[in-house]
PDB file of N, CA, C and O in Angstrom:
ATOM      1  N   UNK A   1       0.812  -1.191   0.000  1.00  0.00           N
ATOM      2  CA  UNK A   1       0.000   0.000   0.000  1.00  0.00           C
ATOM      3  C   UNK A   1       0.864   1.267   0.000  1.00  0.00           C
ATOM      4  O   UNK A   1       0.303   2.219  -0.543  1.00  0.00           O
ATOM      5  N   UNK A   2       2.096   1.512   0.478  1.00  0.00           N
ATOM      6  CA  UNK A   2       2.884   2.672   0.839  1.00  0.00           C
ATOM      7  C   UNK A   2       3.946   2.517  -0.233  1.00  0.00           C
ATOM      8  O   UNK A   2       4.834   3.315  -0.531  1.00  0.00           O
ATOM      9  N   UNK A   3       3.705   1.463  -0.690  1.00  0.00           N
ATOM     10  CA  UNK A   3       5.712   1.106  -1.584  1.00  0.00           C
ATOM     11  C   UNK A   3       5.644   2.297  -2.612  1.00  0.00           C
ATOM     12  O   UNK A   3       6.781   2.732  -2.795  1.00  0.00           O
ATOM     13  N   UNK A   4       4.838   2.869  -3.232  1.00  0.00           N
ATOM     14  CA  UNK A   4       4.959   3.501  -4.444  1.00  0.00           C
ATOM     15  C   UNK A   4       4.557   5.204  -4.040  1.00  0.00           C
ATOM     16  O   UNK A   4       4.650   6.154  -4.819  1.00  0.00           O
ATOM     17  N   UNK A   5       4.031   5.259  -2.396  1.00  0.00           N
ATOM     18  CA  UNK A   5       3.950   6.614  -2.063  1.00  0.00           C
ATOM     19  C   UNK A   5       4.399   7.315  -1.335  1.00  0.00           C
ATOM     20  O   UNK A   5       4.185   7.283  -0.123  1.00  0.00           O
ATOM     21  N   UNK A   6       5.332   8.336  -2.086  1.00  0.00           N
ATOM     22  CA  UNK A   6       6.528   8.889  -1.231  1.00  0.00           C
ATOM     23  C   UNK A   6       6.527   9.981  -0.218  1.00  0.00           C
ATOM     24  O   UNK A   6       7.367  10.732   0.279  1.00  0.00           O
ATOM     25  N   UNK A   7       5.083   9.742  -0.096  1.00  0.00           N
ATOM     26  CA  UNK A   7       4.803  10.699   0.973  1.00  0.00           C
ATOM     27  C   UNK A   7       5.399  10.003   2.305  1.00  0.00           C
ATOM     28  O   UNK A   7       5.873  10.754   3.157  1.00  0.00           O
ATOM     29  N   UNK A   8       5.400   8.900   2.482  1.00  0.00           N
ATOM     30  CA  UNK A   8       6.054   7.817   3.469  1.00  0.00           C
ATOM     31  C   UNK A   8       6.880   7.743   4.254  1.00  0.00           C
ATOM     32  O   UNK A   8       6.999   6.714   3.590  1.00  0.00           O
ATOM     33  N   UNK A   9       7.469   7.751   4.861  1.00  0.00           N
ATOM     34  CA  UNK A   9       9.040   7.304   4.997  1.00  0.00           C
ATOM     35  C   UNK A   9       9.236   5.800   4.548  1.00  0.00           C
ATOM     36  O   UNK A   9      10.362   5.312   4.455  1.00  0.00           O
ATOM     37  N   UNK A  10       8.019   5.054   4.261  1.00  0.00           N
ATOM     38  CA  UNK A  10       8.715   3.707   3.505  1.00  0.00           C
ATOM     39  C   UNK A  10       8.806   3.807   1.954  1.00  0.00           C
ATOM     40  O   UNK A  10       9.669   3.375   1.190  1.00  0.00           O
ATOM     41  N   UNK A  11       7.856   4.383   1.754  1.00  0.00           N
ATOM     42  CA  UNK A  11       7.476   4.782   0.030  1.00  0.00           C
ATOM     43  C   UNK A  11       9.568   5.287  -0.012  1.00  0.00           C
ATOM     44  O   UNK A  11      10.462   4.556  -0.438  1.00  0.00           O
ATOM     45  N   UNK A  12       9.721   6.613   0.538  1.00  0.00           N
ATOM     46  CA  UNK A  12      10.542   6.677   0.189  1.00  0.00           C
ATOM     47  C   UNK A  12      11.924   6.403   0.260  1.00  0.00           C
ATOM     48  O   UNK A  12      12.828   6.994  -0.329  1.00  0.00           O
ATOM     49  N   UNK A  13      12.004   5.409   1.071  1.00  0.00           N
ATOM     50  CA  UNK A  13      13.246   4.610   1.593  1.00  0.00           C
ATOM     51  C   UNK A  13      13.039   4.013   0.445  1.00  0.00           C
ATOM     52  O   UNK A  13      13.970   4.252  -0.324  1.00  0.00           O
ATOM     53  N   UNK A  14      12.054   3.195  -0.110  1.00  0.00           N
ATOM     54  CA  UNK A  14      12.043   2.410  -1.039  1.00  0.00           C
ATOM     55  C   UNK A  14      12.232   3.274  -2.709  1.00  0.00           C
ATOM     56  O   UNK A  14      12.384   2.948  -3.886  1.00  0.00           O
ATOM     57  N   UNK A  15      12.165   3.945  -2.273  1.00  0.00           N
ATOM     58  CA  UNK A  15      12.583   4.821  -3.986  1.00  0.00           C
ATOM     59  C   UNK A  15      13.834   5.212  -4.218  1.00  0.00           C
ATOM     60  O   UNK A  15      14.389   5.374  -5.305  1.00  0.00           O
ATOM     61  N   UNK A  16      14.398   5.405  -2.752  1.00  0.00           N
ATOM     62  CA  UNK A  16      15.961   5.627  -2.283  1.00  0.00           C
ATOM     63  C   UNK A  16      16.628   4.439  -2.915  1.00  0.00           C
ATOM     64  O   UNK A  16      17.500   4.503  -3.781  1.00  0.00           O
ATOM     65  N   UNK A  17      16.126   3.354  -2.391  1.00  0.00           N
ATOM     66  CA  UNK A  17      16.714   1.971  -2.459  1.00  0.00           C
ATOM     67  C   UNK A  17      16.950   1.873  -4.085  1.00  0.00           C
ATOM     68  O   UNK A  17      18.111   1.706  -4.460  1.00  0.00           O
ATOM     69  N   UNK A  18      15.888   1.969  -5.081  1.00  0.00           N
ATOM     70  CA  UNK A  18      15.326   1.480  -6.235  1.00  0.00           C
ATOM     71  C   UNK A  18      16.440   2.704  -6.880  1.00  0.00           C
ATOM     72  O   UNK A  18      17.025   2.556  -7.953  1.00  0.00           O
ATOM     73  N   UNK A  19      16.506   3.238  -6.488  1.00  0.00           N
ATOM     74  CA  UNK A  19      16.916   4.148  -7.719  1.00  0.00           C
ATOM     75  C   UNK A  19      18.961   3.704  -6.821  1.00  0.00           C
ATOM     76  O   UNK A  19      19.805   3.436  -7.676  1.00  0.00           O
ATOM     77  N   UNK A  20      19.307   3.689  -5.795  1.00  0.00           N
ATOM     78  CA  UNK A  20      20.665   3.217  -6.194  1.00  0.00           C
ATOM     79  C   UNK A  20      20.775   2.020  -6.607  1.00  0.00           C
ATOM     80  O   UNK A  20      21.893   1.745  -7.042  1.00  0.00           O
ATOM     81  N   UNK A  21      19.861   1.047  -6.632  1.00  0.00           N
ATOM     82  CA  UNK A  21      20.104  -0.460  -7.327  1.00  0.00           C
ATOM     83  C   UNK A  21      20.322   0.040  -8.731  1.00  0.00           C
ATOM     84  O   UNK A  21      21.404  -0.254  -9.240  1.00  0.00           O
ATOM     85  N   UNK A  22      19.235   0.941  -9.632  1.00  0.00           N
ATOM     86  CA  UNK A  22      19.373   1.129 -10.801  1.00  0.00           C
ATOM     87  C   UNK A  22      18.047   0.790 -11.005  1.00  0.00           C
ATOM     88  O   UNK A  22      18.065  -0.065 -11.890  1.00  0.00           O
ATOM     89  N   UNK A  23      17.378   0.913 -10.804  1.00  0.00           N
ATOM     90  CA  UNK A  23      15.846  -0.273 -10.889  1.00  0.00           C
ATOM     91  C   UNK A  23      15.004   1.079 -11.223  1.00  0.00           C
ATOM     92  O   UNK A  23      15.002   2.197 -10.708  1.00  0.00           O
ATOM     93  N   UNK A  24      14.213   0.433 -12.423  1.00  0.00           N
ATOM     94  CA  UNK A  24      12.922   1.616 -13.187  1.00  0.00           C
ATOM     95  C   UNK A  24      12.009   1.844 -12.469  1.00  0.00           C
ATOM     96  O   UNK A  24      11.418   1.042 -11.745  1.00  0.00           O
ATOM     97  N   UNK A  25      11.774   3.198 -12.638  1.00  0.00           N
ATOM     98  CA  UNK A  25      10.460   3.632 -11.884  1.00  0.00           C
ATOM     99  C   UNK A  25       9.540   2.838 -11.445  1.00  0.00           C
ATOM    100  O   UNK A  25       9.981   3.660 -10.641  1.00  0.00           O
ATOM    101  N   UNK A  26       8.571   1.976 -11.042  1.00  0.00           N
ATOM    102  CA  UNK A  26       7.640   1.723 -10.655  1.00  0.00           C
ATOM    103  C   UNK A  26       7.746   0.237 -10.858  1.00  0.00           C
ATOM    104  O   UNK A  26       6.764  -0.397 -11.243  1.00  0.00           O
ATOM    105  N   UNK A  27       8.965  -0.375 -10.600  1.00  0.00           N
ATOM    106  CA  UNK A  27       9.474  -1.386 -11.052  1.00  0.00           C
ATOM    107  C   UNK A  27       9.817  -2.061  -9.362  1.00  0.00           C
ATOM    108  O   UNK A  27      10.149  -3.244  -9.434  1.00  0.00           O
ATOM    109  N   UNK A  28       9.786  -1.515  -7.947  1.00  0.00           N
ATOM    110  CA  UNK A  28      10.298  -1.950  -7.167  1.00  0.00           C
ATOM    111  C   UNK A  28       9.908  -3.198  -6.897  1.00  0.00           C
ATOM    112  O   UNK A  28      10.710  -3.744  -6.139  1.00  0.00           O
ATOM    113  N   UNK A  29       8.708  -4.101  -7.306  1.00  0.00           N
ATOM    114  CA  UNK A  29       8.083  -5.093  -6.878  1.00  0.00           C
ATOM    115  C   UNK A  29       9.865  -6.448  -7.186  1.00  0.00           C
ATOM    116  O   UNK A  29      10.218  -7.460  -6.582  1.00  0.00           O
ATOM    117  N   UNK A  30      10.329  -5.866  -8.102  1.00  0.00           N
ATOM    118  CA  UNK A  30      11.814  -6.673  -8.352  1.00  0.00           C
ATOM    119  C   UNK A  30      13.076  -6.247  -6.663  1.00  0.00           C
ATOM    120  O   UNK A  30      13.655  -7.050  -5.932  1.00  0.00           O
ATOM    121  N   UNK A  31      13.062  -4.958  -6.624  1.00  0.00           N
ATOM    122  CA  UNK A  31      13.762  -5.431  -5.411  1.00  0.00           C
ATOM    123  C   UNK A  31      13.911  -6.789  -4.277  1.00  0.00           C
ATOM    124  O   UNK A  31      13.195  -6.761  -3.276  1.00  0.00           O
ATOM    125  N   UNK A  32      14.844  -7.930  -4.484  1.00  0.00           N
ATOM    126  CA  UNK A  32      14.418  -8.500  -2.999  1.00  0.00           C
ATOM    127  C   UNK A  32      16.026  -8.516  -2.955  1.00  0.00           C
ATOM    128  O   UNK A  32      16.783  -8.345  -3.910  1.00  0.00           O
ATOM    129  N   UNK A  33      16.410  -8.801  -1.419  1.00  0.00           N
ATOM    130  CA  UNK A  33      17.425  -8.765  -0.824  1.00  0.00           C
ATOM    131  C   UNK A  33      18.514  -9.340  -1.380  1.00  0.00           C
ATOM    132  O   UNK A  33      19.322  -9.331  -0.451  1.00  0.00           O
ATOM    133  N   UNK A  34      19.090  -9.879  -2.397  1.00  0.00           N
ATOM    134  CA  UNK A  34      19.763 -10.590  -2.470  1.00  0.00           C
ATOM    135  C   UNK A  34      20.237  -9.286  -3.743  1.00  0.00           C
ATOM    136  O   UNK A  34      21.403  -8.891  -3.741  1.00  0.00           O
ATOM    137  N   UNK A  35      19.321  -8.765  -4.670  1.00  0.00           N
ATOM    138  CA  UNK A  35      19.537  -7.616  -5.219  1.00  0.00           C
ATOM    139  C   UNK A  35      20.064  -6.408  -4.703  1.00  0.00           C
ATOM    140  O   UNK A  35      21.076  -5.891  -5.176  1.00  0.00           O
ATOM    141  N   UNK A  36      19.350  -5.881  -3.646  1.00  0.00           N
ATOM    142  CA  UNK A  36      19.913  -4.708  -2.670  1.00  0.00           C
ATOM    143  C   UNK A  36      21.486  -5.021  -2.120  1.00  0.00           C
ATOM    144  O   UNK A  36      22.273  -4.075  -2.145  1.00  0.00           O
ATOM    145  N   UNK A  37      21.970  -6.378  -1.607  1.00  0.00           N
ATOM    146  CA  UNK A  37      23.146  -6.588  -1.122  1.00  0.00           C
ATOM    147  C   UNK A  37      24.019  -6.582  -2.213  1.00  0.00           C
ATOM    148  O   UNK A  37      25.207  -6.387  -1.959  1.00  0.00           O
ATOM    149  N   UNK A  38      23.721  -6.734  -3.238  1.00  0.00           N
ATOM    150  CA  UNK A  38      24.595  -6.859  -4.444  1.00  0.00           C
ATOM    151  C   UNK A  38      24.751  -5.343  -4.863  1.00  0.00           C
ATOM    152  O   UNK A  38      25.651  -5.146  -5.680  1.00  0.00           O
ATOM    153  N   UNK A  39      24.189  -4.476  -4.538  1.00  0.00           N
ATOM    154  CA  UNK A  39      24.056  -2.930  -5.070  1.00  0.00           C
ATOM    155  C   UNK A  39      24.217  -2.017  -4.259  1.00  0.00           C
ATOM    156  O   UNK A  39      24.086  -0.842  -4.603  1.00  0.00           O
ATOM    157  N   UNK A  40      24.587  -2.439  -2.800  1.00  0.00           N
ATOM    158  CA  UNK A  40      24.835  -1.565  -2.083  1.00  0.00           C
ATOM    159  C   UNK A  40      25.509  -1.752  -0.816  1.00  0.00           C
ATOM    160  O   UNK A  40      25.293  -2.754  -0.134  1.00  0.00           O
ATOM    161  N   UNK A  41      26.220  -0.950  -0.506  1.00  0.00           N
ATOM    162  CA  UNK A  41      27.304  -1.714   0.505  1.00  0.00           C
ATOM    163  C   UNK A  41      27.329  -0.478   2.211  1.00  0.00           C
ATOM    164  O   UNK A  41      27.054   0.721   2.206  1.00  0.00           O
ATOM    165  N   UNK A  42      27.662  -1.159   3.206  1.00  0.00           N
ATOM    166  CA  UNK A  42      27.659  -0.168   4.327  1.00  0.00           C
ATOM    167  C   UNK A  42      28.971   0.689   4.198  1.00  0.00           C
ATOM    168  O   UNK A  42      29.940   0.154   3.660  1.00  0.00           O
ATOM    169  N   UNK A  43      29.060   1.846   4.605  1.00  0.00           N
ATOM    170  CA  UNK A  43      30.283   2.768   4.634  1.00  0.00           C
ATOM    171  C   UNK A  43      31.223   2.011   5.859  1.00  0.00           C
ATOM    172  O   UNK A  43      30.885   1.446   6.899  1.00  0.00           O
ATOM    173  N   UNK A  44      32.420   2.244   5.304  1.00  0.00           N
ATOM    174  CA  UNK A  44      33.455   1.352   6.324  1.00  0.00           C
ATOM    175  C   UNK A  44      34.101   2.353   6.941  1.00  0.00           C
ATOM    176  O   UNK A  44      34.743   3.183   6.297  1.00  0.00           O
ATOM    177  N   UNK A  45      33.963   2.389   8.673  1.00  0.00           N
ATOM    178  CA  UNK A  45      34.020   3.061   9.688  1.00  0.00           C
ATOM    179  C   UNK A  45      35.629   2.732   9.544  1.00  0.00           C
ATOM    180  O   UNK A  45      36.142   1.730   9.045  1.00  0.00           O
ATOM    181  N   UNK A  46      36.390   4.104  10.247  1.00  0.00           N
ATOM    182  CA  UNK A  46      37.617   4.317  10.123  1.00  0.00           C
ATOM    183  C   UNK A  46      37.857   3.582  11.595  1.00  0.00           C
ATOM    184  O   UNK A  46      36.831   3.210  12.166  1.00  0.00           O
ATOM    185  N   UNK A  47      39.029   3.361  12.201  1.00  0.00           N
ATOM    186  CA  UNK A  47      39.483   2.735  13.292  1.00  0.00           C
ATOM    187  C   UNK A  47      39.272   3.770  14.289  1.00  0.00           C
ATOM    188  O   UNK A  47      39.282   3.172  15.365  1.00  0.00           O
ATOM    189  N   UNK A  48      39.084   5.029  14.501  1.00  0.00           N
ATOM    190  CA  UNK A  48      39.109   6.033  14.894  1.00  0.00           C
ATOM    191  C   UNK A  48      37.404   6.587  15.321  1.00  0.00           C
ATOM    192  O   UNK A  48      37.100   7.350  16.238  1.00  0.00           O
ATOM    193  N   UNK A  49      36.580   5.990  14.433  1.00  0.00           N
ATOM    194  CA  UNK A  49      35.066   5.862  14.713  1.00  0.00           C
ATOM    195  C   UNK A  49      34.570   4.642  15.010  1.00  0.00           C
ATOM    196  O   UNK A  49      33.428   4.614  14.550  1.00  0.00           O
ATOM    197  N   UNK A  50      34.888   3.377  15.663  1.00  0.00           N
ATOM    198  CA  UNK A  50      34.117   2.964  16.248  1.00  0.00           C
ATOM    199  C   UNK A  50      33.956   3.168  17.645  1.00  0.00           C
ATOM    200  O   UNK A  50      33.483   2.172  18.193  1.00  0.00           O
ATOM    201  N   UNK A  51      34.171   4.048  18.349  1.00  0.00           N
ATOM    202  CA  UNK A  51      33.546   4.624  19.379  1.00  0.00           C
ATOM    203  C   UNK A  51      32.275   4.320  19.306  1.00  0.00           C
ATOM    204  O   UNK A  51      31.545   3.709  20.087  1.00  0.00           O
ATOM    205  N   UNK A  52      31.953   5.146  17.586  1.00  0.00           N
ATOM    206  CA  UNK A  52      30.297   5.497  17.818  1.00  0.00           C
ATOM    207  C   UNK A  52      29.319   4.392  17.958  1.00  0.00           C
ATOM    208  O   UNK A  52      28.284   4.685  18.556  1.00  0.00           O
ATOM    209  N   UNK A  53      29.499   2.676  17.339  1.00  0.00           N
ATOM    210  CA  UNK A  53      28.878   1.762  17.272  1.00  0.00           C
ATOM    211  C   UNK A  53      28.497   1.817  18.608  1.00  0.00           C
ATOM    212  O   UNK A  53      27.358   2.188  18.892  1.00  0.00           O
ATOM    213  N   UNK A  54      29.352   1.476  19.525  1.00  0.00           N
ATOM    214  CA  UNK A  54      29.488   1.102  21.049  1.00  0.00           C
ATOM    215  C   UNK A  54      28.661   2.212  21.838  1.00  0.00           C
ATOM    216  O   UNK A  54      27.850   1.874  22.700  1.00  0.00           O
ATOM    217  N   UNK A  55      28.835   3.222  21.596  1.00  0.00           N
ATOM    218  CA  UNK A  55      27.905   4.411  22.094  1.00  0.00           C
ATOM    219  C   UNK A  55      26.422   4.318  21.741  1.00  0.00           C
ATOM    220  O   UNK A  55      25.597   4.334  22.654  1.00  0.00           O
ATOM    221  N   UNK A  56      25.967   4.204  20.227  1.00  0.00           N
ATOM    222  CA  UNK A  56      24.968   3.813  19.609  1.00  0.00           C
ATOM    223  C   UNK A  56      23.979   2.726  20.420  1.00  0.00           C
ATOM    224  O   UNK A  56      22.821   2.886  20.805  1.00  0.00           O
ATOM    225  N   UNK A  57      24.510   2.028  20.491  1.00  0.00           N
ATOM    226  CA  UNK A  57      23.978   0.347  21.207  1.00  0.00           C
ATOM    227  C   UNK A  57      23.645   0.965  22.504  1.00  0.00           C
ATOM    228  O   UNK A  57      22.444   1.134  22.712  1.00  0.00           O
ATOM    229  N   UNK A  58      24.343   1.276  23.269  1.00  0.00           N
ATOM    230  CA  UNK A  58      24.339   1.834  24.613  1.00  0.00           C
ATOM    231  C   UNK A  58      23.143   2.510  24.744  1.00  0.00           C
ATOM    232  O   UNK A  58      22.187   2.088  25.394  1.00  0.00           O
ATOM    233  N   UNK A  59      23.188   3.806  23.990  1.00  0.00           N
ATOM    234  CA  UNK A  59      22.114   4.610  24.386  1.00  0.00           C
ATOM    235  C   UNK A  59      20.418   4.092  23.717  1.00  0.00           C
ATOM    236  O   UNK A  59      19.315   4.476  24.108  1.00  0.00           O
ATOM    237  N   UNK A  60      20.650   3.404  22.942  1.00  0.00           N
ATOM    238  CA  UNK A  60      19.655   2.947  22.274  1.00  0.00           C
ATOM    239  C   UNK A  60      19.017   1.832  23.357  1.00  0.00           C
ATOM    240  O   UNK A  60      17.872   1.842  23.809  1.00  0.00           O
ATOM    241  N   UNK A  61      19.853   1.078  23.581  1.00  0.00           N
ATOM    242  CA  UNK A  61      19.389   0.084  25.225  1.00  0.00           C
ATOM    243  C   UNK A  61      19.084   1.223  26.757  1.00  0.00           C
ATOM    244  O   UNK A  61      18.902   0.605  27.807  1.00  0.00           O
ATOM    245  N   UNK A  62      19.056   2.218  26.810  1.00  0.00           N
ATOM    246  CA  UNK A  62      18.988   3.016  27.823  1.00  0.00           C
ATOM    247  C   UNK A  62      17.432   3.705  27.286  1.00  0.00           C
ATOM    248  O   UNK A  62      16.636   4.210  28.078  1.00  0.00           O
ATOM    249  N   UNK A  63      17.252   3.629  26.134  1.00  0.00           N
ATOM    250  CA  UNK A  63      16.191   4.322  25.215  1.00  0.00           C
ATOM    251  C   UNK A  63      14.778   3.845  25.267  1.00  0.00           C
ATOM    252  O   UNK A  63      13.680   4.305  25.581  1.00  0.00           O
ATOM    253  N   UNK A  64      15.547   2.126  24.587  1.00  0.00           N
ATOM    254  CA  UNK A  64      14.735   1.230  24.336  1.00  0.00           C
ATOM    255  C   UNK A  64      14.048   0.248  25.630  1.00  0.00           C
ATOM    256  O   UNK A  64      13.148  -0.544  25.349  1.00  0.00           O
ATOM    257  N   UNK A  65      14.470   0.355  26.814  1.00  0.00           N
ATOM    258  CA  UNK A  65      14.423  -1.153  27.710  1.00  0.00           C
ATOM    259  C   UNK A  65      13.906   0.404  28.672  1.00  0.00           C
ATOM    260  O   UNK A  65      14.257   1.584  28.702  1.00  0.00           O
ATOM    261  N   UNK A  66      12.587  -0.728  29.569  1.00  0.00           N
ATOM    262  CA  UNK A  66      12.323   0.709  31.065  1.00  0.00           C
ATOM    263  C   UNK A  66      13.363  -0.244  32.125  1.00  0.00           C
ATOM    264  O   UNK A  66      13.373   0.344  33.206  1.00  0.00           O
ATOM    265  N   UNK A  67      14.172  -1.409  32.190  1.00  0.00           N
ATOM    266  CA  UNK A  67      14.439  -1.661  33.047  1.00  0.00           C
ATOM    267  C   UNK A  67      16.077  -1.068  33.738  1.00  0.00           C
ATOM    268  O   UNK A  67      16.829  -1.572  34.573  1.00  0.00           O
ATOM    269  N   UNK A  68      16.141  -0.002  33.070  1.00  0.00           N
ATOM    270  CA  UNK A  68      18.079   0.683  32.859  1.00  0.00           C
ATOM    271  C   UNK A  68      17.337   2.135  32.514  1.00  0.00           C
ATOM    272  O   UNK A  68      16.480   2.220  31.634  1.00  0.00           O
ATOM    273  N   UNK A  69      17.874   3.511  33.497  1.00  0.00           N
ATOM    274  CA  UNK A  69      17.554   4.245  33.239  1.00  0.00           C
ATOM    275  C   UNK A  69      19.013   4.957  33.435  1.00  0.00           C
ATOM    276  O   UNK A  69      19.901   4.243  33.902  1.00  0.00           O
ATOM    277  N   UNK A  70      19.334   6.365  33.100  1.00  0.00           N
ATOM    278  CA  UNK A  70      20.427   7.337  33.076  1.00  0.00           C
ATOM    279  C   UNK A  70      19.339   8.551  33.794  1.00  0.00           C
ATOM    280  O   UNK A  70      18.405   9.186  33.305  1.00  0.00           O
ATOM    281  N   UNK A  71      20.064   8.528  35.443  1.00  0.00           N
ATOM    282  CA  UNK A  71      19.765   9.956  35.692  1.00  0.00           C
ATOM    283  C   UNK A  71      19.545  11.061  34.763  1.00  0.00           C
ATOM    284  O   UNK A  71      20.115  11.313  33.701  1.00  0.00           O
ATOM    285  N   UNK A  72      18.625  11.657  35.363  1.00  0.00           N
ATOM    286  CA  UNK A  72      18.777  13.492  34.165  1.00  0.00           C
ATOM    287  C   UNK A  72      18.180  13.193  32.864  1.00  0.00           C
ATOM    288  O   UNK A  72      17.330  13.992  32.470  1.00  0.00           O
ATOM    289  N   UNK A  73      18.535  11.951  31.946  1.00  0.00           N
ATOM    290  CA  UNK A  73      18.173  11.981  31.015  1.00  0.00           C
ATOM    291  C   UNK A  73      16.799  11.265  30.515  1.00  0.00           C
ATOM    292  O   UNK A  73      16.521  10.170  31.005  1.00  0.00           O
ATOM    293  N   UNK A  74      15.958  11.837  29.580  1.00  0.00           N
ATOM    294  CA  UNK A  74      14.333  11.242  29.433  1.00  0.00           C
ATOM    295  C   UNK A  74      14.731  10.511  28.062  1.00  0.00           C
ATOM    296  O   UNK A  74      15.900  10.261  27.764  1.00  0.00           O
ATOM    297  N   UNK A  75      13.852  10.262  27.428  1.00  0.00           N
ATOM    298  CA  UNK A  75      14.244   9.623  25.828  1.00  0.00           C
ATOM    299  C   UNK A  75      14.275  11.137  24.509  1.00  0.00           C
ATOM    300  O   UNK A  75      14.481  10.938  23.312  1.00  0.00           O
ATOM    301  N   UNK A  76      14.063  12.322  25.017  1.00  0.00           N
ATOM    302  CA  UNK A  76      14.127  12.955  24.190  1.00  0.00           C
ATOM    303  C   UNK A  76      15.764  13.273  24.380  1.00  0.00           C
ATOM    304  O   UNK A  76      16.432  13.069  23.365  1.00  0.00           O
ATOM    305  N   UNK A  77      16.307  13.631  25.271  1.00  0.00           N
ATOM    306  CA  UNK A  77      17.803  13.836  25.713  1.00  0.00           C
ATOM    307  C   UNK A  77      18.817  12.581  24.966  1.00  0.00           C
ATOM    308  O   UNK A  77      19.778  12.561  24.196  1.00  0.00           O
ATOM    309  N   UNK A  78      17.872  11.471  25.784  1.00  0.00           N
ATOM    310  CA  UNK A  78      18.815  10.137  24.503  1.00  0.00           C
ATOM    311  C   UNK A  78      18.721  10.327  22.955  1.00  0.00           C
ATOM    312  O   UNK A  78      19.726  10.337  22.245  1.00  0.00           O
ATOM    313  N   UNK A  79      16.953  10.536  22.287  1.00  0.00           N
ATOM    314  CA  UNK A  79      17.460  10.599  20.901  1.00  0.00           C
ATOM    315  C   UNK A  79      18.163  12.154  20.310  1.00  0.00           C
ATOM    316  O   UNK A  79      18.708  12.282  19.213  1.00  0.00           O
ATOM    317  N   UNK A  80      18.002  13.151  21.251  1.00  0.00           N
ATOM    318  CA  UNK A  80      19.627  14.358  20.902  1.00  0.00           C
ATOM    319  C   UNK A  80      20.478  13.481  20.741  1.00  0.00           C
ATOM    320  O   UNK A  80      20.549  12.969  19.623  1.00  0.00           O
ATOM    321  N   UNK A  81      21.260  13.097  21.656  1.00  0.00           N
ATOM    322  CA  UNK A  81      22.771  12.326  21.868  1.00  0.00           C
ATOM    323  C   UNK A  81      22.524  11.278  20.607  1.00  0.00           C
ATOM    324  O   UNK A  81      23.248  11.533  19.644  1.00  0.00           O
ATOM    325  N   UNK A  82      21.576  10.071  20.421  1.00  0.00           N
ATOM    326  CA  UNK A  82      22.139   9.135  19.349  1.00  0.00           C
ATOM    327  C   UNK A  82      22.101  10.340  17.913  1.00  0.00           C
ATOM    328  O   UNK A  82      23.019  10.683  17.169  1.00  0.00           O
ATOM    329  N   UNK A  83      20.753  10.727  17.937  1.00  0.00           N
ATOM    330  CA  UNK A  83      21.462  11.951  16.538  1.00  0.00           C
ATOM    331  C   UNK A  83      22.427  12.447  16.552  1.00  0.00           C
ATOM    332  O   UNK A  83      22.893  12.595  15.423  1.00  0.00           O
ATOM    333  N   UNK A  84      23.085  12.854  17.426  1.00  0.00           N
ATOM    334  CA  UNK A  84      24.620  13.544  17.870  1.00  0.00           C
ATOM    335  C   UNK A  84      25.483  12.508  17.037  1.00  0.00           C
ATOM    336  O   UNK A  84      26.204  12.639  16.048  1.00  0.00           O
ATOM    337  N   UNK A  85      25.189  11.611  17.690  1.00  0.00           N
ATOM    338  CA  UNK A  85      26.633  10.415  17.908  1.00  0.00           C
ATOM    339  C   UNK A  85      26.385   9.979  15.922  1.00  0.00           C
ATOM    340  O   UNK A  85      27.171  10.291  15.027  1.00  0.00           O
ATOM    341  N   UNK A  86      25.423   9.418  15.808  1.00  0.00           N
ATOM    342  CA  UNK A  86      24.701   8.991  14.585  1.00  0.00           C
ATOM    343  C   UNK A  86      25.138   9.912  13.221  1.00  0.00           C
ATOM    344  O   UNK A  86      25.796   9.403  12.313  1.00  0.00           O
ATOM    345  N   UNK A  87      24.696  11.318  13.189  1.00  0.00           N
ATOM    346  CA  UNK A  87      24.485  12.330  12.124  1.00  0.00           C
ATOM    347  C   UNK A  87      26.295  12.697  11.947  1.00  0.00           C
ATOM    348  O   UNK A  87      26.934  12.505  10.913  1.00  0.00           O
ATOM    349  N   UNK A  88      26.950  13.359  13.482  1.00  0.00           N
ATOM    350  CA  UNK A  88      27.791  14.250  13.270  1.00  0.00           C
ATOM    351  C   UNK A  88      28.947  13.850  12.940  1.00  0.00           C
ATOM    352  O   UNK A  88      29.841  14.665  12.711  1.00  0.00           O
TER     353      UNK A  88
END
């Protein structure tokens, strides 16, 4: 229902996707995984940034779980910091 409307955030993840595979307009019903892995690869973190993985996980389990909380901080304070850690 959403694949083809990019009003979405899936519509348009999926148009994102389709158009770096190479794949024709209105053609995504061909995307499946074995295509996407062949067309697209993760950026390879320098030795110097994996800090951020380890940070990532962390705050995302402090985010995600009520049973682990961080003084001071609510989940809007955590998703600042993973956008921090994530974006910058």
């Amino acid at each position: 229902m959403f694949e083809s409307d990019l009003r979405t955030v899936h519509g348009k993840n999926l148009e994102e996707i389709r158009q770096l595979c190479n794949i024709d307009r209105g053609e995504q019903h061909v995307l499946r995984p074995n295509l996407v892995k062949k067309n697209l690869r993760y950026f390879k973190l320098s030795a110097d940034e994996h800090w951020r993985l380890d940070l990532c996980k962390e705050l995302l389990n402090l985010r995600d779980t009520d049973d682990i909380n961080l003084p001071g901080f609510n989940d809007e304070d955590l998703n600042s910091l993973l956008t921090y850690v994530c974006v910058s």
